[in-house]
DSSP file (Angstrom, degrees, kcal/mol; ACC not computed):
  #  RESIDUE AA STRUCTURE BP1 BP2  ACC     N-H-->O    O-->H-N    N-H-->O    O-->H-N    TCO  KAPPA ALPHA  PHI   PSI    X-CA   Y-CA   Z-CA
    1    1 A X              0   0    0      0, 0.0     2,-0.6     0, 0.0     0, 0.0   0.000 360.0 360.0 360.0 118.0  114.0  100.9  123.5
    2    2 A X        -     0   0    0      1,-0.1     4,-0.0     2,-0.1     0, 0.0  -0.740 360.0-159.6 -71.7 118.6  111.9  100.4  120.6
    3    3 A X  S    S+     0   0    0     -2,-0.6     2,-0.2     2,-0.0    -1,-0.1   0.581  77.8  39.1 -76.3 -16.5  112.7   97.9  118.0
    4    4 A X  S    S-     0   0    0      1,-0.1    -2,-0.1     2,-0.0    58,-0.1  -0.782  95.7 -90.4-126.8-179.2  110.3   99.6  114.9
    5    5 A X    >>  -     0   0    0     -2,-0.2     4,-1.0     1,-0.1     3,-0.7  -0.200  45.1 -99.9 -77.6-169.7  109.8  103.0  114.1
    6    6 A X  H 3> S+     0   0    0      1,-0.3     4,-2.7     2,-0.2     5,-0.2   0.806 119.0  46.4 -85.6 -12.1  106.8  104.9  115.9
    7    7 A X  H 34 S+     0   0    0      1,-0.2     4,-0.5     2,-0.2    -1,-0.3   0.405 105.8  54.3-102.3  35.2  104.6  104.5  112.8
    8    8 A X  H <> S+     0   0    0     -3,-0.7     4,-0.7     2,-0.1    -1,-0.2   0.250 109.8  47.8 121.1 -50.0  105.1  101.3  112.2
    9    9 A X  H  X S+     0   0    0     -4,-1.0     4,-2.5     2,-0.2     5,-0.2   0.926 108.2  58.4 -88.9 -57.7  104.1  100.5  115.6
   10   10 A X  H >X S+     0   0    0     -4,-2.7     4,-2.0     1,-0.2     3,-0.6   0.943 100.9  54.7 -15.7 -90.2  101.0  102.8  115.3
   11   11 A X  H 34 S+     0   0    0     -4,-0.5     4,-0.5     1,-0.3     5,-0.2   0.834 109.1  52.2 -28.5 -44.4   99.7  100.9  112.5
   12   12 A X  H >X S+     0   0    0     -4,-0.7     4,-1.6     1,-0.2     3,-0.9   0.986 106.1  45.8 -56.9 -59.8   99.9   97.9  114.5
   13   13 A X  H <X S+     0   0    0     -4,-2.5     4,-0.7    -3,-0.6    -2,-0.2   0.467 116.1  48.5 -72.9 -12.6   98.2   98.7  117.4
   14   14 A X  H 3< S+     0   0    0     -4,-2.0    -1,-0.3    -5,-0.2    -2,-0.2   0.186 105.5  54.3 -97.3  26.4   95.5  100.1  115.4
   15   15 A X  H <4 S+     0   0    0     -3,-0.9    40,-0.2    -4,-0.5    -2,-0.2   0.462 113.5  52.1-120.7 -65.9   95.3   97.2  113.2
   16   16 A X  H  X S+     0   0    0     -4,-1.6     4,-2.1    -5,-0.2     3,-0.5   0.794 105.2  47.6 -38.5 -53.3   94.9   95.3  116.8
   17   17 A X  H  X S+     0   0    0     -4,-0.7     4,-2.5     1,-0.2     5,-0.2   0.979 111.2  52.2 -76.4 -55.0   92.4   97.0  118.3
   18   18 A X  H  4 S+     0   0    0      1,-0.2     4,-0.5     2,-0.2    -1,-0.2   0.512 111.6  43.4 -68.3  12.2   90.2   96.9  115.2
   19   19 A X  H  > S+     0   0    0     -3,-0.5     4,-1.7     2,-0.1    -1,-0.2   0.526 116.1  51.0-116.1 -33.5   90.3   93.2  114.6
   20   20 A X  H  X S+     0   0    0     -4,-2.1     4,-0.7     2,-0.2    -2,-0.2   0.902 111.7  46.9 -62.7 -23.1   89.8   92.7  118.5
   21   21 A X  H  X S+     0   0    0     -4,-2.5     4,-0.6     1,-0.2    -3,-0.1   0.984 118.5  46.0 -67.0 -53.5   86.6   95.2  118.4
   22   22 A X  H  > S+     0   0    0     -4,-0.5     4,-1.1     1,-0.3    -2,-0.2   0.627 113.4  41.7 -82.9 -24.6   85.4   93.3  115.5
   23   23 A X  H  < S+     0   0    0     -4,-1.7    -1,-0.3     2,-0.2    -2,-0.2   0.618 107.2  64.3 -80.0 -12.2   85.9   89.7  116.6
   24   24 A X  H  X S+     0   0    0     -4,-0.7     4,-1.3    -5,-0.2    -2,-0.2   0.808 107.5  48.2 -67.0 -34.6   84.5   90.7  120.2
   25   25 A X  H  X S+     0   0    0     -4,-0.6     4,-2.9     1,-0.2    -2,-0.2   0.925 109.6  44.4 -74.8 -31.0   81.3   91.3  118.1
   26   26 A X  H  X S+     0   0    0     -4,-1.1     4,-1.6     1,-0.3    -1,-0.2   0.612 109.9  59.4 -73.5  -1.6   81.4   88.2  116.3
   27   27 A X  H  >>S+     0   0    0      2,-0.2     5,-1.6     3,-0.2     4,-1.4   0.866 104.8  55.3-111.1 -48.6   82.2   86.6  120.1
   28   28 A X  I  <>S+     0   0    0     -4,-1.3     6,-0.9     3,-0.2     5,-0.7   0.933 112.6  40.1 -44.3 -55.6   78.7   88.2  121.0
   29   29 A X  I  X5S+     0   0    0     -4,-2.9     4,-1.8     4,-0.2    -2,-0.2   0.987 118.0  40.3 -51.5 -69.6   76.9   86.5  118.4
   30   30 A X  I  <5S+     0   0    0     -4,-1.6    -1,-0.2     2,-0.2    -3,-0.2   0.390 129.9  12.6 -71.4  -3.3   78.1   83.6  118.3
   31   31 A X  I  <5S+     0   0    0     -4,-1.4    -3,-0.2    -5,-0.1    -1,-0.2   0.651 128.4  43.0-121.8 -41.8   78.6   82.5  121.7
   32   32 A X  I  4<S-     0   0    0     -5,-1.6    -3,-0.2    -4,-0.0    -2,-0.2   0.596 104.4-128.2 -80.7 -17.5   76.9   84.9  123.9
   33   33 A X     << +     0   0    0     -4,-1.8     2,-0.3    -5,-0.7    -4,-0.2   0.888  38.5 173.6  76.4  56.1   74.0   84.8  121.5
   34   34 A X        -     0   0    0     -6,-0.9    -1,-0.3    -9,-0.2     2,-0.1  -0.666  41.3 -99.2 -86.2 128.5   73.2   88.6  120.8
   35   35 A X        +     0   0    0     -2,-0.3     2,-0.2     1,-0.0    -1,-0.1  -0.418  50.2 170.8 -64.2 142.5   70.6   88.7  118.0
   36   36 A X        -     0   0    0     -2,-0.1     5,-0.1    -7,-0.1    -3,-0.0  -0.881  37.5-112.6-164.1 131.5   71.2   89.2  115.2
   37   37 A X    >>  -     0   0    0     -2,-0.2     3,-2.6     1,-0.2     4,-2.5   0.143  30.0-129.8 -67.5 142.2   70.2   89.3  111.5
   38   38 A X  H 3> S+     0   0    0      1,-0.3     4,-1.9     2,-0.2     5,-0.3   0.948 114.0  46.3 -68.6 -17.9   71.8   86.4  108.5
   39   39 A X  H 34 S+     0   0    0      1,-0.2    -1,-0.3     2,-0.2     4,-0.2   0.734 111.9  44.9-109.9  22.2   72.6   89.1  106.4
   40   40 A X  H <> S+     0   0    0     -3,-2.6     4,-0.8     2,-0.1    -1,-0.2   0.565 108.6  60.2-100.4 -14.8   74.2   91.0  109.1
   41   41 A X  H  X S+     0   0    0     -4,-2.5     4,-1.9     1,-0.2     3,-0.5   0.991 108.8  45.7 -48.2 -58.3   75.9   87.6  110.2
   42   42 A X  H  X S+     0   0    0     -4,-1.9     4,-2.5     1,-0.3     5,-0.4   0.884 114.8  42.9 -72.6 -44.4   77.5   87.7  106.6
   43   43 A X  H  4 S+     0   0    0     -5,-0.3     4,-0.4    -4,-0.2    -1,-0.3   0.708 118.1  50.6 -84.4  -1.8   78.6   91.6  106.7
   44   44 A X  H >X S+     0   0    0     -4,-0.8     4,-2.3    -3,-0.5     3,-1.3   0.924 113.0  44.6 -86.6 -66.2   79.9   90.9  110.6
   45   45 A X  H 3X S+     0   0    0     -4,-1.9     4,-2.5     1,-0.3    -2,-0.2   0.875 113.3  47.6 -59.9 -67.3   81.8   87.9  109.6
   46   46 A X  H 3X S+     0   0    0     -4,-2.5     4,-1.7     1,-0.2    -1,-0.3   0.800 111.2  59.1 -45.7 -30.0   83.3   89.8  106.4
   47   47 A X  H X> S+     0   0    0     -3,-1.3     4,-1.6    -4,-0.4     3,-1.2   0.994 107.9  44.2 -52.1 -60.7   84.1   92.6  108.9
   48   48 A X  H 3X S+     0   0    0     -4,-2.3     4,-1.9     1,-0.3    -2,-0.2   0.753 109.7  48.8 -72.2 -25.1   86.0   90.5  110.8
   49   49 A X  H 3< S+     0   0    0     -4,-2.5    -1,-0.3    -5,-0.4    -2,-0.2   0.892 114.9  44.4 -89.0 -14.3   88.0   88.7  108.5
   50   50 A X  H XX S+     0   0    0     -4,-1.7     4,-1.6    -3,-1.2     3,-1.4   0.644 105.6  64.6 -89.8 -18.9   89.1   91.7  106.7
   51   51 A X  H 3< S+     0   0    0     -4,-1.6     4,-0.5     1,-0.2    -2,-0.2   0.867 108.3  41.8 -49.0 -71.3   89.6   93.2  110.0
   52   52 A X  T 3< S+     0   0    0     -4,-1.9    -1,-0.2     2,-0.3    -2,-0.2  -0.185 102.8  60.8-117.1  18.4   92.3   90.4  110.5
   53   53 A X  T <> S+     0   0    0     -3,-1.4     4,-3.0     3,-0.1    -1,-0.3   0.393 104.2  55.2 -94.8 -19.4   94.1   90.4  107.1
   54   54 A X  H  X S+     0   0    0     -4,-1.6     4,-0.9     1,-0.2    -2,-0.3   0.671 110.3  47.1 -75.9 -14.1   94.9   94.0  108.0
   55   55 A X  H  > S+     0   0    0     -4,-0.5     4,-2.3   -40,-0.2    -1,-0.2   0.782 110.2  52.3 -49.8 -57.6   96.5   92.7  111.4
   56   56 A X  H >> S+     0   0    0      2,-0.2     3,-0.8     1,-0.2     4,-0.5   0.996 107.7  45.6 -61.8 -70.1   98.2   90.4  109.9
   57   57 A X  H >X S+     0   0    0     -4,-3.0     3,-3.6     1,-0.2     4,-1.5   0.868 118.1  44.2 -27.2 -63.6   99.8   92.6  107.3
   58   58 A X  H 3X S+     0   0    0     -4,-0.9     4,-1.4     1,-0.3    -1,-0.2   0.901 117.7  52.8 -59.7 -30.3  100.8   95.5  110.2
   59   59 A X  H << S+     0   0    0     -4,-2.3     4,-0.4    -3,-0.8    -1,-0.3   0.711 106.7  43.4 -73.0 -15.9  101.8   92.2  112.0
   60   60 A X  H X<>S+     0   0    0     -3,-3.6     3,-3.5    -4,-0.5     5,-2.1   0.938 120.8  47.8-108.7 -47.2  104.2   90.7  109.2
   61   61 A X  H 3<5S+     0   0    0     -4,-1.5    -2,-0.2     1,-0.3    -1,-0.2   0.425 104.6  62.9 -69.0 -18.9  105.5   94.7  109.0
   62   62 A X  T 3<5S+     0   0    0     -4,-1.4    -1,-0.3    -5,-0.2    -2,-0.2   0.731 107.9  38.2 -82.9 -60.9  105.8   94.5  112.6
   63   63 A X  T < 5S-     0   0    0     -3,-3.5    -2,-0.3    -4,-0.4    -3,-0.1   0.481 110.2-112.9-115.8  -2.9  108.3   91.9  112.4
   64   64 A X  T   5 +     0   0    0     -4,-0.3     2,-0.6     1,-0.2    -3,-0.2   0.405  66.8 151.6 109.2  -2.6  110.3   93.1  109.4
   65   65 A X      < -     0   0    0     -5,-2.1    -1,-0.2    -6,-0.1    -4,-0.1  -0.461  54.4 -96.5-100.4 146.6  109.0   90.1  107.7
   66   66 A X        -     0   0    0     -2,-0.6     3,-0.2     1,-0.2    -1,-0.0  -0.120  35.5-140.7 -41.3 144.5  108.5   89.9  103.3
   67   67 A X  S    S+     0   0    0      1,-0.2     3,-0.3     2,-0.1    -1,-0.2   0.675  90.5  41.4 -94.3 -41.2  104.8   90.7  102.5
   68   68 A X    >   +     0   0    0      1,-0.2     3,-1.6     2,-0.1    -1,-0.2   0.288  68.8 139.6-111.6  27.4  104.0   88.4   99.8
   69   69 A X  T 3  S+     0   0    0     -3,-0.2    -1,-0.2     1,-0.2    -2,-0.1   0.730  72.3  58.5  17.2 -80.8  105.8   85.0  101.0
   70   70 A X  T 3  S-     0   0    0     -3,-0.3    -1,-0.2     1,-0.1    -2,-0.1   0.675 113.7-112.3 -32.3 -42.2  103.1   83.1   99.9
   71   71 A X  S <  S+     0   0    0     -3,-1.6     2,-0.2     1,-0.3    -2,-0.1   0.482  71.7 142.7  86.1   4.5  103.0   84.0   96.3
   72   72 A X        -     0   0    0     -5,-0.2    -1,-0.3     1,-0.1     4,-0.2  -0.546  64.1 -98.4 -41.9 116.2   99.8   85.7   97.1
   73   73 A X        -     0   0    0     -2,-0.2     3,-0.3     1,-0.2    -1,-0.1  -0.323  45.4-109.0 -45.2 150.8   98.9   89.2   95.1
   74   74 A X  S    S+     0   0    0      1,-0.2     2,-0.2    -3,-0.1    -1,-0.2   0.456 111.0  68.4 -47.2 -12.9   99.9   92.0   97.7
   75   75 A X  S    S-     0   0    0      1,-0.2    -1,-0.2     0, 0.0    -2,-0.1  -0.447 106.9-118.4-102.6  56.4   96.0   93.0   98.4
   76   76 A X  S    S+     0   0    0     -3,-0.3     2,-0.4    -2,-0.2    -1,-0.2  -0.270  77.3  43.1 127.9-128.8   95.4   89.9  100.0
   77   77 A X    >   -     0   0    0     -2,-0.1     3,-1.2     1,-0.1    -3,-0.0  -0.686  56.0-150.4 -78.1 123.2   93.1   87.0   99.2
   78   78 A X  T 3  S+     0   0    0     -2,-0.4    -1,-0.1     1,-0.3    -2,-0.1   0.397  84.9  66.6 -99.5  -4.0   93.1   86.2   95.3
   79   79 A X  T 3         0   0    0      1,-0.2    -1,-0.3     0, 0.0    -2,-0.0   0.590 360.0 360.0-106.3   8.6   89.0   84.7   95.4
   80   80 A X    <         0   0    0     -3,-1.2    -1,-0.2     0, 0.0    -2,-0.1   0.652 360.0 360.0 -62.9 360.0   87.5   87.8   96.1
């Protein structure tokens, strides 16, 4: 029995895979020591993190829980 609806659950799991793809790369650079360029460091890194507010979000929706908590604007982080 499933506890969300099927898109709801979609969005998740494709939310998931693309912040794992994109932190696997960063997990190559930086540990495994795949070359790489500084100002592709910067657009990998920016990958990743945007990668994983968009997790988060399907994750908070996931779980039924209020999107802006924080007092954050809805689009995310307020210093870009």
């Amino acid at each position: 029995m499933a506890f969300v609806d099927e898109s709801t659950a979609t969005a998740y799991r494709e939310a998931w895979e693309a912040w794992r793809r994109q932190l696997d790369h960063v997990h190559r650079v930086l540990l495994d020591g795949e070359p790489i360029t500084p100002d592709q460091i910067k657009g990998l890194l920016n990958r990743e993190a945007r990668a994983k507010e968009k997790y988060e979000a399907a994750r908070r929706r996931l779980l039924g829980i209020e999107e802006n908590l924080a007092g954050l604007p809805p689009e995310g982080n307020p210093f870009r």
